[in-house]
N, C-alpha and C positions, 0 to 999 in steps of 0.2 A: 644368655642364660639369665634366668631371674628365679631367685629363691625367698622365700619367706622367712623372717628375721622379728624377733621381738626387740621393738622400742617403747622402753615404760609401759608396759602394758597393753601397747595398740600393736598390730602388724601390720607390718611393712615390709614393701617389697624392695630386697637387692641387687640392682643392679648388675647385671656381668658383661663381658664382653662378646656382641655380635647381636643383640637384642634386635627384634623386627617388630618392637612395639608391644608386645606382650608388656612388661615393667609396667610402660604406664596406663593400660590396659587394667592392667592387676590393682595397681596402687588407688586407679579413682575407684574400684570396687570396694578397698579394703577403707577408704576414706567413706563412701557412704553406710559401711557397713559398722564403722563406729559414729557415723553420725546420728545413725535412726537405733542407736542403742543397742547395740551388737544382739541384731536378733535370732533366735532359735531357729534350729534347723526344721522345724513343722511351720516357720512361717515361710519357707520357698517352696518351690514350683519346678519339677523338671520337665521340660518340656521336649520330648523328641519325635523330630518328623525325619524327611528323607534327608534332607539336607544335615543335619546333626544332631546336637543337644544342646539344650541352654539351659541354664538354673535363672531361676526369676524369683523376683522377689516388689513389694508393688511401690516399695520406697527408693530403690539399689537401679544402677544401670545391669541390662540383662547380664550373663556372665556365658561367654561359648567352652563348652567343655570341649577335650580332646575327643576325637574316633578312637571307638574299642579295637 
């Protein structure tokens, strides 16, 4: 399990027990996403084909959302 946690002002992702890599998955998003200046949500991209969805962005590594 991994859940979102404020430290000082950045979010970070916490750790839980039984993780399959999601954590650190989540945490390099949430690091590019205060590196390029925690950008607005009109500057991403949802992208959905047959395979899933991804949110994009053209600084950030892509991001796969969950199935509805």
């Amino acid at each position: 399990m991994a859940a979102g946690t404020a430290d000082g002002g950045r979010a970070r992702a916490r750790h839980g027990e039984g993780g399959i890599g999601a954590p650190g998955r989540i945490e390099r998003v949430l690091d590019a996403y205060d590196a390029v200046g925690t950008p607005g949500p009109e500057t991403f991209t949802l992208h959905v084909y047959d395979g899933g969805q991804h949110l994009r962005h053209p600084q950030m590594p892509g991001l796969p959302l969950p199935r509805p």
